[in-house]
C-alpha positions in Angstrom: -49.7 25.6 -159.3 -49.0 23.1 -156.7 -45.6 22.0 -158.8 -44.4 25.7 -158.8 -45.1 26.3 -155.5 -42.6 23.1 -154.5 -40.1 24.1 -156.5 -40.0 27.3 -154.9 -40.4 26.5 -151.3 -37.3 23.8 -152.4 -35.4 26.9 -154.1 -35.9 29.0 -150.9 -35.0 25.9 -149.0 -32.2 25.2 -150.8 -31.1 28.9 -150.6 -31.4 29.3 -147.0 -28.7 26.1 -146.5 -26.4 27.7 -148.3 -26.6 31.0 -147.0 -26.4 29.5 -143.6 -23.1 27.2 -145.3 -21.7 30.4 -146.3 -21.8 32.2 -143.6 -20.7 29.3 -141.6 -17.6 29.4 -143.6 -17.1 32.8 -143.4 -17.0 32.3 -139.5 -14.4 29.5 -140.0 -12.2 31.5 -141.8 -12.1 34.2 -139.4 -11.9 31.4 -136.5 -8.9 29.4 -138.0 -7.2 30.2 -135.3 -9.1 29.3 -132.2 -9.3 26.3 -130.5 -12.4 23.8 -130.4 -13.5 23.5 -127.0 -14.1 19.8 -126.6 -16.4 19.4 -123.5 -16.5 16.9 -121.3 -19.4 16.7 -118.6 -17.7 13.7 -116.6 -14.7 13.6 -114.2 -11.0 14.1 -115.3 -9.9 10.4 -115.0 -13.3 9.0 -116.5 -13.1 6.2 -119.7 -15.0 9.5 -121.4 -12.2 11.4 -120.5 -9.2 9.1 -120.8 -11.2 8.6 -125.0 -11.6 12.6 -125.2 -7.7 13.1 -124.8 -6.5 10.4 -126.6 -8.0 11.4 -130.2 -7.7 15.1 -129.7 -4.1 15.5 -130.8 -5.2 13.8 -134.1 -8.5 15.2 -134.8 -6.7 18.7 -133.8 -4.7 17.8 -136.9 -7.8 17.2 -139.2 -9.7 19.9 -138.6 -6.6 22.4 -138.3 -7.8 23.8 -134.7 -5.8 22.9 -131.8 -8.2 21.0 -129.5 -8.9 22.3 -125.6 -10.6 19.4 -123.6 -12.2 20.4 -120.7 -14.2 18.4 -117.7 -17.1 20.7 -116.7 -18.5 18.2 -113.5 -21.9 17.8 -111.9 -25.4 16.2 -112.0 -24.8 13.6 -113.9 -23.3 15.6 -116.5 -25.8 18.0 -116.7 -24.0 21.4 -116.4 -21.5 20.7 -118.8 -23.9 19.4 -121.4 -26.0 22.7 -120.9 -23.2 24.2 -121.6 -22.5 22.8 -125.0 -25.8 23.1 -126.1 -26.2 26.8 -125.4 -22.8 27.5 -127.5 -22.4 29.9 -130.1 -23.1 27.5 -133.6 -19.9 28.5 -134.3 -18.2 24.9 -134.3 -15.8 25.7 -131.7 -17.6 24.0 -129.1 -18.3 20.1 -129.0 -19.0 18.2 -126.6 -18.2 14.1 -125.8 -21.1 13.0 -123.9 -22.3 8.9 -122.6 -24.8 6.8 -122.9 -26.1 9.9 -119.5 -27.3 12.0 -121.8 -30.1 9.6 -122.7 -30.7 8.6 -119.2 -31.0 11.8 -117.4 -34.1 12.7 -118.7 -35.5 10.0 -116.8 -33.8 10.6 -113.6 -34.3 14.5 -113.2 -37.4 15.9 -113.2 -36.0 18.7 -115.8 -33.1 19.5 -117.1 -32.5 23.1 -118.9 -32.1 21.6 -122.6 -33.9 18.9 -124.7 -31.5 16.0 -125.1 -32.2 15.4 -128.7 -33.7 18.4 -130.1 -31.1 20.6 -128.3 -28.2 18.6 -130.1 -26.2 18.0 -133.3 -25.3 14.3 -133.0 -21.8 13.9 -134.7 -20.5 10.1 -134.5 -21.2 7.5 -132.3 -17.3 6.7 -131.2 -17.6 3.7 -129.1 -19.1 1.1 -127.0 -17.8 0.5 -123.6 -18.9 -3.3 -122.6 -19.6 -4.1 -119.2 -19.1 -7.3 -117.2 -21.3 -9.1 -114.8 -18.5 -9.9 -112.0 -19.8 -12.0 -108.8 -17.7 -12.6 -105.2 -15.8 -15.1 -105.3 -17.7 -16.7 -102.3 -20.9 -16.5 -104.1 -21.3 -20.4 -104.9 -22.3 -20.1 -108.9 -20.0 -19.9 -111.7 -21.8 -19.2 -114.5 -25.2 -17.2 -115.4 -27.2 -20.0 -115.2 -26.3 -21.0 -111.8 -26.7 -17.6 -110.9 -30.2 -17.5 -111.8 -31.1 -20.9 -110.3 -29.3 -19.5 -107.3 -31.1 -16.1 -107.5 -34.4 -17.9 -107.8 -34.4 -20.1 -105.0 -33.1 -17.8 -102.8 -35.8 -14.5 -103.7 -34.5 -11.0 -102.4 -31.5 -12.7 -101.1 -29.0 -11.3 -103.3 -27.6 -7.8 -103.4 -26.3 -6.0 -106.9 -24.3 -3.0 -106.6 -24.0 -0.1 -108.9 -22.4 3.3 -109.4 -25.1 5.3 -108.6 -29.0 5.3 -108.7 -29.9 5.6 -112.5 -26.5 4.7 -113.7 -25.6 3.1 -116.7 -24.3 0.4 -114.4 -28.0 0.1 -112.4 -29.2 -0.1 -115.5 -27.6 -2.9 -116.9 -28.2 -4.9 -113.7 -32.4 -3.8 -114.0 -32.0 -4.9 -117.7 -31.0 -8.6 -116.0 -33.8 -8.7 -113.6 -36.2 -7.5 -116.7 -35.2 -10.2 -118.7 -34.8 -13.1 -116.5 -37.9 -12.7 -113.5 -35.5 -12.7 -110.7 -35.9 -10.9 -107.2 -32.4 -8.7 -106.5 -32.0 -6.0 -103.9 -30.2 -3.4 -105.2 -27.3 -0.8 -103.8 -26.5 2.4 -105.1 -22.5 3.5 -104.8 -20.9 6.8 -105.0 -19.1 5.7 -107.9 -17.3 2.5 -109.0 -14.6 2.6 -106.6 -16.1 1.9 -103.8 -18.2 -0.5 -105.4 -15.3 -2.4 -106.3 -14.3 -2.8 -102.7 -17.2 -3.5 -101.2 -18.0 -6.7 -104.0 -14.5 -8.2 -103.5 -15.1 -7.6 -99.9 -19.2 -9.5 -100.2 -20.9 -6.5 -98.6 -22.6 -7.0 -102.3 -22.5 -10.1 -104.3 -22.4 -8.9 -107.6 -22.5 -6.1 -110.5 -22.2 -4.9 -113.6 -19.1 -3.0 -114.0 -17.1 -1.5 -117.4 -14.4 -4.3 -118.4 -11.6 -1.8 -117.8 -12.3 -1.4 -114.3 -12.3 -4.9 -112.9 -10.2 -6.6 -115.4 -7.1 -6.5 -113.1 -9.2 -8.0 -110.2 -11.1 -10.5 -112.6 -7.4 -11.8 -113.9 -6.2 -11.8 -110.1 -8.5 -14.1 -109.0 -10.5 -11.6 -106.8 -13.6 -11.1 -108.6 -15.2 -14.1 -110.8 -16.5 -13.0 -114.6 -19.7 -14.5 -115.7 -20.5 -13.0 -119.1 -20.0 -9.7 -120.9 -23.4 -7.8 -121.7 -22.6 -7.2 -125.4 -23.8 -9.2 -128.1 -20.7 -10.5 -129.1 -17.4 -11.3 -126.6 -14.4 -8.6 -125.7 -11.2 -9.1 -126.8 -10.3 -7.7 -123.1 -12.0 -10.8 -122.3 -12.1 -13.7 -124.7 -13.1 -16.5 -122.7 -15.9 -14.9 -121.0 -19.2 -15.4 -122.3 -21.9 -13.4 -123.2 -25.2 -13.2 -121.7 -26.7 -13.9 -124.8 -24.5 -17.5 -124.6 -24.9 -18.2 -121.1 -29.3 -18.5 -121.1 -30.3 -14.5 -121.5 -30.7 -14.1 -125.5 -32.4 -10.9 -125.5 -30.1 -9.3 -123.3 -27.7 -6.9 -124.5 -26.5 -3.8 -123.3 -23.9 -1.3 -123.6 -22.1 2.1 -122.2 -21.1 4.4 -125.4 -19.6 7.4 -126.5 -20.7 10.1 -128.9 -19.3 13.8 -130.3 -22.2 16.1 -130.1 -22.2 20.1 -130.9 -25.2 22.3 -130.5 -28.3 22.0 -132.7 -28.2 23.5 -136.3 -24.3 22.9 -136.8 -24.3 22.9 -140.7 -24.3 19.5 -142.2 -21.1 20.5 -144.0 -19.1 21.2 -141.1 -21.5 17.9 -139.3 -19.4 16.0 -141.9 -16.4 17.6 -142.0 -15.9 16.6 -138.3 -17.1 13.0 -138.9 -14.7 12.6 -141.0 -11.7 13.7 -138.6 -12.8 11.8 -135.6 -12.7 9.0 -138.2 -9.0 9.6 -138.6 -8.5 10.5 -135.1 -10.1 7.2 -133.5 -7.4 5.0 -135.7 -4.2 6.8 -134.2 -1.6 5.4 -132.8 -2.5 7.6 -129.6 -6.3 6.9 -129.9 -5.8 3.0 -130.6 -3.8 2.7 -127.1 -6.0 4.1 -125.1 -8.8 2.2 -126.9 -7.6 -1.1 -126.5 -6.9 -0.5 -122.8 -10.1 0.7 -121.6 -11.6 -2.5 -123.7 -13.6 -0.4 -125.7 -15.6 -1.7 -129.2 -14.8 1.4 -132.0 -18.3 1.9 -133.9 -17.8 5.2 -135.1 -21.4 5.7 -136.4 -21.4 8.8 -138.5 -23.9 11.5 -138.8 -26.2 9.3 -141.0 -27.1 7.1 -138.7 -26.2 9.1 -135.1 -29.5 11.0 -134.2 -31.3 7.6 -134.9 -28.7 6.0 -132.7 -29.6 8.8 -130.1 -33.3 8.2 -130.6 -33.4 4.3 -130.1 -31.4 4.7 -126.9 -33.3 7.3 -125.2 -36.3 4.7 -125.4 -34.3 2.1 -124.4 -33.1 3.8 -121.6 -35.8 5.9 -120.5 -37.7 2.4 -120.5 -35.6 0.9 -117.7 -34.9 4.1 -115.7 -38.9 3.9 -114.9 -39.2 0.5 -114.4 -36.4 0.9 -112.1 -38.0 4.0 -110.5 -34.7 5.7 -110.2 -35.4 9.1 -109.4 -32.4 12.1 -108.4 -34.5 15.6 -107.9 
Protein backbone atom coordinates (compact mmCIF):
# COMPACT_ATOMS: atom_id res chain seq x y z
CA UNK A 1 0.00 0.00 0.00
CA UNK A 2 2.68 2.21 1.09
CA UNK A 3 4.69 1.38 -2.43
CA UNK A 4 1.56 2.58 -4.42
CA UNK A 5 0.93 5.42 -2.62
CA UNK A 6 4.74 6.70 -3.56
CA UNK A 7 4.48 5.95 -6.81
CA UNK A 8 1.56 8.09 -7.05
CA UNK A 9 2.36 10.99 -4.99
CA UNK A 10 5.85 10.71 -7.49
CA UNK A 11 3.41 10.46 -10.67
CA UNK A 12 1.42 13.56 -9.34
CA UNK A 13 4.68 15.05 -8.56
CA UNK A 14 6.17 14.42 -11.61
CA UNK A 15 2.97 15.63 -13.43
CA UNK A 16 2.65 18.87 -11.78
CA UNK A 17 6.57 19.77 -13.05
CA UNK A 18 5.66 19.32 -16.26
CA UNK A 19 2.55 20.97 -16.34
CA UNK A 20 4.18 23.86 -14.77
CA UNK A 21 7.29 23.19 -17.76
CA UNK A 22 4.67 23.35 -20.24
CA UNK A 23 3.06 26.12 -19.42
CA UNK A 24 6.25 27.85 -18.86
CA UNK A 25 7.00 27.22 -22.36
CA UNK A 26 3.90 28.21 -23.67
CA UNK A 27 4.62 31.73 -21.98
CA UNK A 28 8.04 31.77 -23.70
CA UNK A 29 6.76 31.26 -26.93
CA UNK A 30 4.31 33.99 -26.74
CA UNK A 31 7.15 36.19 -24.93
CA UNK A 32 9.91 35.62 -27.71
CA UNK A 33 9.80 38.93 -28.28
CA UNK A 34 10.26 40.83 -25.04
CA UNK A 35 13.15 41.75 -23.43
CA UNK A 36 14.59 40.23 -20.02
CA UNK A 37 14.72 42.88 -17.60
CA UNK A 38 18.07 42.30 -15.95
CA UNK A 39 17.99 44.12 -12.51
CA UNK A 40 20.41 45.69 -10.93
CA UNK A 41 19.93 46.94 -7.18
CA UNK A 42 23.38 48.95 -7.03
CA UNK A 43 24.51 52.22 -8.73
CA UNK A 44 25.16 52.76 -12.52
CA UNK A 45 29.02 52.83 -12.38
CA UNK A 46 29.22 49.87 -9.68
CA UNK A 47 31.71 46.59 -10.47
CA UNK A 48 27.90 44.85 -10.42
CA UNK A 49 26.96 47.13 -12.89
CA UNK A 50 30.11 47.54 -15.13
CA UNK A 51 29.78 42.93 -14.97
CA UNK A 52 25.83 43.28 -15.65
CA UNK A 53 26.50 45.22 -19.11
CA UNK A 54 29.37 43.56 -20.16
CA UNK A 55 27.78 39.96 -20.63
CA UNK A 56 24.35 41.14 -21.60
CA UNK A 57 25.02 41.53 -25.37
CA UNK A 58 26.08 37.89 -25.28
CA UNK A 59 23.69 36.24 -23.11
CA UNK A 60 21.04 38.43 -25.09
CA UNK A 61 22.30 36.22 -27.98
CA UNK A 62 21.78 32.77 -26.02
CA UNK A 63 18.65 33.12 -24.81
CA UNK A 64 17.30 34.99 -27.99
CA UNK A 65 15.78 38.06 -25.84
CA UNK A 66 17.41 41.34 -26.11
CA UNK A 67 18.58 42.21 -22.64
CA UNK A 68 17.33 45.68 -20.70
CA UNK A 69 19.73 46.25 -17.63
CA UNK A 70 18.42 48.52 -15.32
CA UNK A 71 19.89 50.11 -11.83
CA UNK A 72 16.92 50.28 -9.39
CA UNK A 73 19.00 52.24 -6.20
CA UNK A 74 18.46 52.30 -2.54
CA UNK A 75 18.92 50.58 0.92
CA UNK A 76 21.45 48.65 0.22
CA UNK A 77 19.89 47.20 -2.63
CA UNK A 78 16.83 46.48 -1.20
CA UNK A 79 14.17 48.09 -3.42
CA UNK A 80 15.48 46.75 -6.46
CA UNK A 81 15.79 43.20 -5.09
CA UNK A 82 12.06 43.40 -3.93
CA UNK A 83 11.44 44.11 -7.10
CA UNK A 84 12.85 41.10 -8.69
CA UNK A 85 11.45 38.85 -6.35
CA UNK A 86 7.89 39.96 -6.70
CA UNK A 87 8.10 39.51 -10.65
CA UNK A 88 5.82 37.69 -12.74
CA UNK A 89 7.72 33.89 -12.97
CA UNK A 90 7.66 34.61 -16.26
CA UNK A 91 11.57 34.59 -16.85
CA UNK A 92 11.67 38.06 -18.05
CA UNK A 93 12.91 39.38 -14.98
CA UNK A 94 16.36 38.58 -13.35
CA UNK A 95 18.13 40.15 -11.31
CA UNK A 96 22.29 40.45 -10.61
CA UNK A 97 22.64 40.94 -6.98
CA UNK A 98 26.16 40.91 -4.32
CA UNK A 99 27.38 39.26 -1.76
CA UNK A 100 24.29 42.41 0.00
CA UNK A 101 21.82 40.23 -0.40
CA UNK A 102 23.17 37.95 2.24
CA UNK A 103 24.17 40.76 4.48
CA UNK A 104 21.07 42.81 4.65
CA UNK A 105 19.22 40.55 6.64
CA UNK A 106 21.51 41.29 9.31
CA UNK A 107 21.58 44.96 8.94
CA UNK A 108 17.79 45.77 8.64
CA UNK A 109 15.50 44.90 10.98
CA UNK A 110 13.13 43.54 7.99
CA UNK A 111 13.14 43.58 4.65
CA UNK A 112 9.82 42.84 2.54
CA UNK A 113 11.16 39.43 0.95
CA UNK A 114 13.10 36.29 2.31
CA UNK A 115 16.51 36.39 0.81
CA UNK A 116 16.72 32.71 0.07
CA UNK A 117 13.25 31.42 0.10
CA UNK A 118 12.06 34.39 -2.02
CA UNK A 119 14.76 33.55 -4.77
CA UNK A 120 15.83 31.31 -7.70
CA UNK A 121 19.56 31.22 -7.44
CA UNK A 122 20.94 30.99 -11.13
CA UNK A 123 24.91 30.97 -11.17
CA UNK A 124 27.34 32.25 -9.03
CA UNK A 125 29.38 34.59 -11.75
CA UNK A 126 32.19 35.85 -9.83
CA UNK A 127 34.37 36.73 -7.02
CA UNK A 128 35.51 40.21 -6.52
CA UNK A 129 38.82 40.04 -4.21
CA UNK A 130 39.60 42.76 -1.97
CA UNK A 131 42.90 44.20 -0.72
CA UNK A 132 44.09 45.17 2.63
CA UNK A 133 45.86 48.70 1.55
CA UNK A 134 47.59 50.70 4.56
CA UNK A 135 49.00 54.73 4.33
CA UNK A 136 51.95 54.89 3.29
CA UNK A 137 53.07 56.58 6.61
CA UNK A 138 51.85 53.79 8.66
CA UNK A 139 55.35 52.26 9.57
CA UNK A 140 54.57 48.28 8.79
CA UNK A 141 54.86 46.61 5.51
CA UNK A 142 53.56 43.52 5.76
CA UNK A 143 50.59 41.77 7.81
CA UNK A 144 52.65 40.68 10.33
CA UNK A 145 54.08 43.91 11.20
CA UNK A 146 50.70 45.20 11.14
CA UNK A 147 49.51 43.09 13.75
CA UNK A 148 52.57 43.48 16.06
CA UNK A 149 52.00 47.11 15.34
CA UNK A 150 48.14 46.83 15.98
CA UNK A 151 48.81 45.03 19.18
CA UNK A 152 51.13 47.15 20.93
CA UNK A 153 49.42 50.08 20.13
CA UNK A 154 45.41 48.80 21.21
CA UNK A 155 42.53 51.03 19.78
CA UNK A 156 45.13 53.14 18.14
CA UNK A 157 44.50 52.31 14.68
CA UNK A 158 41.57 53.31 12.54
CA UNK A 159 40.10 51.05 9.48
CA UNK A 160 37.77 52.53 7.07
CA UNK A 161 35.05 51.09 5.11
CA UNK A 162 32.21 51.85 2.62
CA UNK A 163 29.58 51.89 4.88
CA UNK A 164 28.40 50.33 8.27
CA UNK A 165 27.65 46.54 7.32
CA UNK A 166 29.45 46.65 4.14
CA UNK A 167 31.09 43.97 2.52
CA UNK A 168 34.17 46.09 3.03
CA UNK A 169 33.41 46.48 7.10
CA UNK A 170 33.06 43.09 6.91
CA UNK A 171 36.16 41.96 5.67
CA UNK A 172 38.03 44.34 8.04
CA UNK A 173 35.66 42.62 11.25
CA UNK A 174 36.65 39.24 9.72
CA UNK A 175 40.61 40.45 10.45
CA UNK A 176 40.00 41.56 13.92
CA UNK A 177 37.92 38.06 14.42
CA UNK A 178 40.69 36.11 13.38
CA UNK A 179 43.66 37.84 14.72
CA UNK A 180 42.50 39.44 18.50
CA UNK A 181 43.44 42.85 17.61
CA UNK A 182 41.78 46.16 18.97
CA UNK A 183 40.82 48.55 15.67
CA UNK A 184 38.45 51.53 15.64
CA UNK A 185 36.44 51.51 12.89
CA UNK A 186 34.94 54.39 10.32
CA UNK A 187 32.04 53.98 8.25
CA UNK A 188 32.24 55.98 4.63
CA UNK A 189 29.62 57.00 2.30
CA UNK A 190 31.03 54.94 -0.23
CA UNK A 191 34.57 54.00 -1.39
CA UNK A 192 35.45 57.21 -2.82
CA UNK A 193 35.80 59.08 -0.15
CA UNK A 194 37.34 56.41 1.63
CA UNK A 195 39.95 56.39 -0.78
CA UNK A 196 40.88 60.01 -0.10
CA UNK A 197 40.74 60.05 3.30
CA UNK A 198 43.38 56.66 3.59
CA UNK A 199 45.92 58.19 1.19
CA UNK A 200 45.34 61.39 3.00
CA UNK A 201 45.94 59.16 6.94
CA UNK A 202 42.63 60.51 8.34
CA UNK A 203 42.42 56.38 8.38
CA UNK A 204 45.29 54.14 8.29
CA UNK A 205 43.89 51.37 6.54
CA UNK A 206 41.07 49.15 4.66
CA UNK A 207 39.92 46.70 2.83
CA UNK A 208 38.96 47.90 -0.58
CA UNK A 209 37.93 45.80 -4.08
CA UNK A 210 41.42 45.41 -6.13
CA UNK A 211 39.90 47.47 -8.96
CA UNK A 212 39.50 50.44 -7.06
CA UNK A 213 42.94 51.07 -5.56
CA UNK A 214 44.99 49.39 -7.99
CA UNK A 215 46.03 52.68 -9.75
CA UNK A 216 46.93 54.20 -6.30
CA UNK A 217 48.66 50.83 -5.05
CA UNK A 218 50.95 50.91 -8.48
CA UNK A 219 51.42 54.73 -7.93
CA UNK A 220 53.02 54.50 -4.89
CA UNK A 221 50.14 56.16 -2.89
CA UNK A 222 48.70 53.38 -1.04
CA UNK A 223 50.89 50.26 0.22
CA UNK A 224 49.27 46.51 -0.47
CA UNK A 225 49.67 44.01 2.22
CA UNK A 226 47.76 40.97 1.13
CA UNK A 227 44.70 40.10 -0.91
CA UNK A 228 41.80 38.37 1.27
CA UNK A 229 41.30 35.43 -1.18
CA UNK A 230 42.70 32.13 -0.69
CA UNK A 231 44.76 32.27 -3.53
CA UNK A 232 46.71 35.61 -5.13
CA UNK A 233 45.13 38.05 -8.10
CA UNK A 234 46.48 38.16 -11.19
CA UNK A 235 45.60 42.09 -10.85
CA UNK A 236 48.06 41.67 -8.27
CA UNK A 237 50.69 38.94 -8.43
CA UNK A 238 53.19 39.92 -5.99
CA UNK A 239 50.89 40.65 -3.23
CA UNK A 240 50.31 38.06 -0.72
CA UNK A 241 47.49 36.65 0.70
CA UNK A 242 46.39 36.76 4.14
CA UNK A 243 46.42 33.24 4.33
CA UNK A 244 50.52 33.62 3.49
CA UNK A 245 51.33 36.51 5.45
CA UNK A 246 50.25 34.83 9.32
CA UNK A 247 46.08 34.79 9.05
CA UNK A 248 45.39 31.08 7.63
CA UNK A 249 41.82 30.93 8.30
CA UNK A 250 41.15 34.12 6.76
CA UNK A 251 39.49 34.35 3.55
CA UNK A 252 36.98 36.48 2.22
CA UNK A 253 35.42 37.62 -0.78
CA UNK A 254 32.77 40.15 -2.64
CA UNK A 255 30.74 37.97 -5.42
CA UNK A 256 28.22 38.08 -7.94
CA UNK A 257 25.23 36.03 -8.62
CA UNK A 258 22.05 35.93 -11.41
CA UNK A 259 19.04 35.37 -9.43
CA UNK A 260 15.17 35.33 -10.78
CA UNK A 261 12.11 34.93 -8.50
CA UNK A 262 11.39 31.72 -6.66
CA UNK A 263 9.81 28.81 -8.65
CA UNK A 264 11.49 29.68 -12.13
CA UNK A 265 11.32 26.13 -13.66
CA UNK A 266 14.44 24.23 -13.46
CA UNK A 267 14.34 23.98 -17.24
CA UNK A 268 14.50 27.52 -17.95
CA UNK A 269 16.93 27.63 -14.27
CA UNK A 270 19.31 25.73 -16.72
CA UNK A 271 18.65 27.12 -19.81
CA UNK A 272 19.94 30.47 -18.44
CA UNK A 273 22.97 28.83 -16.75
CA UNK A 274 24.03 27.76 -19.61
CA UNK A 275 23.99 31.24 -21.48
CA UNK A 276 25.58 33.25 -18.80
CA UNK A 277 28.14 30.40 -19.24
CA UNK A 278 28.74 31.60 -22.83
CA UNK A 279 28.18 35.13 -22.03
CA UNK A 280 30.95 35.37 -19.07
CA UNK A 281 33.74 34.04 -21.86
CA UNK A 282 33.06 36.87 -24.45
CA UNK A 283 35.25 38.93 -25.79
CA UNK A 284 33.04 41.86 -24.19
CA UNK A 285 32.58 40.06 -20.82
CA UNK A 286 36.41 38.89 -20.58
CA UNK A 287 37.51 42.82 -20.77
CA UNK A 288 35.64 44.04 -18.37
CA UNK A 289 36.48 40.97 -16.18
CA UNK A 290 39.99 41.20 -16.25
CA UNK A 291 39.85 44.91 -15.46
CA UNK A 292 37.74 45.02 -12.49
CA UNK A 293 40.28 42.00 -11.26
CA UNK A 294 37.47 39.74 -10.88
CA UNK A 295 37.95 35.61 -10.24
CA UNK A 296 35.09 33.90 -12.88
CA UNK A 297 33.49 30.99 -10.77
CA UNK A 298 30.39 30.61 -12.61
CA UNK A 299 28.81 28.16 -10.09
CA UNK A 300 25.65 26.78 -11.72
CA UNK A 301 22.38 26.08 -10.35
CA UNK A 302 23.58 22.74 -8.75
CA UNK A 303 25.56 24.16 -6.39
CA UNK A 304 24.19 28.13 -6.19
CA UNK A 305 21.41 28.00 -3.45
CA UNK A 306 24.02 26.09 -1.23
CA UNK A 307 26.44 28.78 -2.26
CA UNK A 308 23.63 31.30 -1.07
CA UNK A 309 23.10 29.28 2.13
CA UNK A 310 26.84 29.07 3.37
CA UNK A 311 27.25 32.75 2.86
CA UNK A 312 24.23 34.08 4.60
CA UNK A 313 25.81 32.22 7.78
CA UNK A 314 28.89 33.48 7.14
CA UNK A 315 27.83 36.75 6.74
CA UNK A 316 25.09 37.07 9.10
CA UNK A 317 27.81 35.76 11.59
CA UNK A 318 30.08 38.87 11.34
CA UNK A 319 27.37 41.51 10.71
CA UNK A 320 26.37 40.62 14.64
CA UNK A 321 29.52 40.35 15.96
CA UNK A 322 30.16 43.65 14.37
CA UNK A 323 26.78 45.02 15.68
CA UNK A 324 26.22 46.83 12.47
CA UNK A 325 22.75 47.89 12.47
CA UNK A 326 20.91 50.52 9.55
CA UNK A 327 16.97 50.76 10.70
Amino acid sequence: MRAYSLRKAISVSSATALLATSLFAAAQSSNADRPIRLVVPLAAGSTVDAVARAVAPAFGRATDHPIVVENVVGAGGIPGTAQIVKAPKDGLTLGMVSSNHVINPGIYKSIPYDSMKDITPIAVLATVPVVLVVNNALPVKSVKELLAYAKANPGKLNYGSAGNGSVLHLAGELMVSETGIDMKHVPYRGTGPLVTDLIGGQVQLAFVSISQVAPQIKAGALRALAVSTPARSAALPDVPTMMESGVPKYSFDAWIALIGPAGLPKPVVDSYAAAMQEALVSPEARNVIAGQGLTVLNTGPGLAPAFFESELAKHQKLVKQSGATLD
